[in-house]
LOLUM-222927 format. One record per residue (C-alpha): residue in one letter; x, y, z. Coordinates in steps of 0.25 Angstrom, whole numbers, plus 5000, padded with zeros to 4 digits. Layout:
! LOLUM-222927
AXYZ...
! end
This chain:
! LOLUM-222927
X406445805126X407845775130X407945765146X408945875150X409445775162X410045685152X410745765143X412245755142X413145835152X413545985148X414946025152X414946145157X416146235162X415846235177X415646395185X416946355195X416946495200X415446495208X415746365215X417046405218X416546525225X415246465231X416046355237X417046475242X416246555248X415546435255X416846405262X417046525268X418046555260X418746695253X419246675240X420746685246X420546595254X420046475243X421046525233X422146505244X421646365247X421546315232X422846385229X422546485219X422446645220X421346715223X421146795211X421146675202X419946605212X419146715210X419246705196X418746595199X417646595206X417046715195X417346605183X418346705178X419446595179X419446435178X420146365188X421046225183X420546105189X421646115198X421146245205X419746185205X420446075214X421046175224X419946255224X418846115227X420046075239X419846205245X418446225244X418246095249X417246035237X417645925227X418145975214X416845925207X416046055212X416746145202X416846045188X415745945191X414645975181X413345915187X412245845177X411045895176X410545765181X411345745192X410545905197X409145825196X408545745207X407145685206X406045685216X406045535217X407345515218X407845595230X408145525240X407745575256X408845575266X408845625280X410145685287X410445605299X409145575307X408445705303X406845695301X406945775289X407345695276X407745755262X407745755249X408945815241X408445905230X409845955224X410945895219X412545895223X412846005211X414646025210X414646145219X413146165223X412746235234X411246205235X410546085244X408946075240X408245975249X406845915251X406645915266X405745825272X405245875285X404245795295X403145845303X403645935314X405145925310X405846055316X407246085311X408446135320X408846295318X410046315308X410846405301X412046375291X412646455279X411746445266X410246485262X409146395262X407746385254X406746285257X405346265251X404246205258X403646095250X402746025260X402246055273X402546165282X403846225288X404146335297X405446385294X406246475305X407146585299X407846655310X406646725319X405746695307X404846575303X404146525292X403146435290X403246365274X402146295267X402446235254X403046305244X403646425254X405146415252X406146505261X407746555257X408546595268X409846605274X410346465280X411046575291X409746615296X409446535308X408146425303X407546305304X406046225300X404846155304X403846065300X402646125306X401746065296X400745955298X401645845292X403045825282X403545945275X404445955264X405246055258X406346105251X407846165256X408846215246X409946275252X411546295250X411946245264X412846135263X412346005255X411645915265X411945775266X411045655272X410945515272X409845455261X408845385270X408545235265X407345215254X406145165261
! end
């Protein structure tokens, strides 16, 4: 059987209208107000944005500048083999002298919104208390962890998972009797850590 991962490229003509909207609507900012910075009227952005209308590569331009993103989110057509990444392969990394070290599950998809990471979490790790636009899902995979959830907590064994709202006030532990593992998937901004050197 042919391997679908090395098949040849499919162009395809790329959804402009849902990125452009996602990407709005994460800036904060009202259709008026984009279609004032990218130069265009408002009734023609919002054609746009519900594919009822094609932009020229020109608008696309305006629109990338405005939205501060490169114009390769919106006509960049990722391969399918560029979305894979193999359990041998993936690299840990840390975030500056953090005790947790990661594993990045997804991929940098032209105008996706999702990070899915493997977290590493030692022995007694306790996690500061945050909040941040976005949602969260995280699967436990070893261990145990006791998530706090505003006034509520959880404890996780492996294969609970738990979806909330990154607004909610939260945070983890490691309560277990040594390293957990799990996964977080969330579509709070992409995070970015140095790749540890190879033993």
């Amino acid at each position: 059987m042919t391997d679908p991962l090395r098949q040849p490229d499919i162009s395809q003509t790329p959804a402009f209208g849902g990125r452009i909207r996602e990407l709005r609507r994460k800036a904060g900012m009202t259709l008026q107000t984009l279609a004032d910075l990218a130069g265009i009227s408002v009734g023609f952005l919002s054609q746009v944005e519900r594919d009822k209308a094609t932009p020229s590569l020109g608008t696309l331009a305006s629109l990338a500048t405005a939205l501060e993103v490169e114009i390769d989110v919106f006509v960049a057509a990722p391969r399918l083999a560029d979305s894979v990444t193999r359990a041998a392969e993936r690299v840990r990394f840390a975030i500056s002298d953090s005790s947790l070290a990661y594993e990045r599950v997804s991929t940098n998809l032209p105008g996706g919104t999702l990070t899915s990471l493997i977290v590493h979490i030692p022995q007694g790790y306790r996690s500061e208390i945050v909040s941040h636009v976005g949602e969260e899902l995280i699967v436990v995979l070893d261990g145990t962890i006791r998530q706090t959830l505003g006034d509520a907590e959880l404890v996780l064994n492996p294969g609970d998972s738990l979806h909330f709202m990154g607004d909610t006030p939260h945070s983890f532990a490691n309560i277990g009797e040594g390293p957990a593992r799990m996964i977080w998937t969330g579509t709070t901004p992409r995070l970015i850590g140095r790749s540890p050197e190879r033993p």
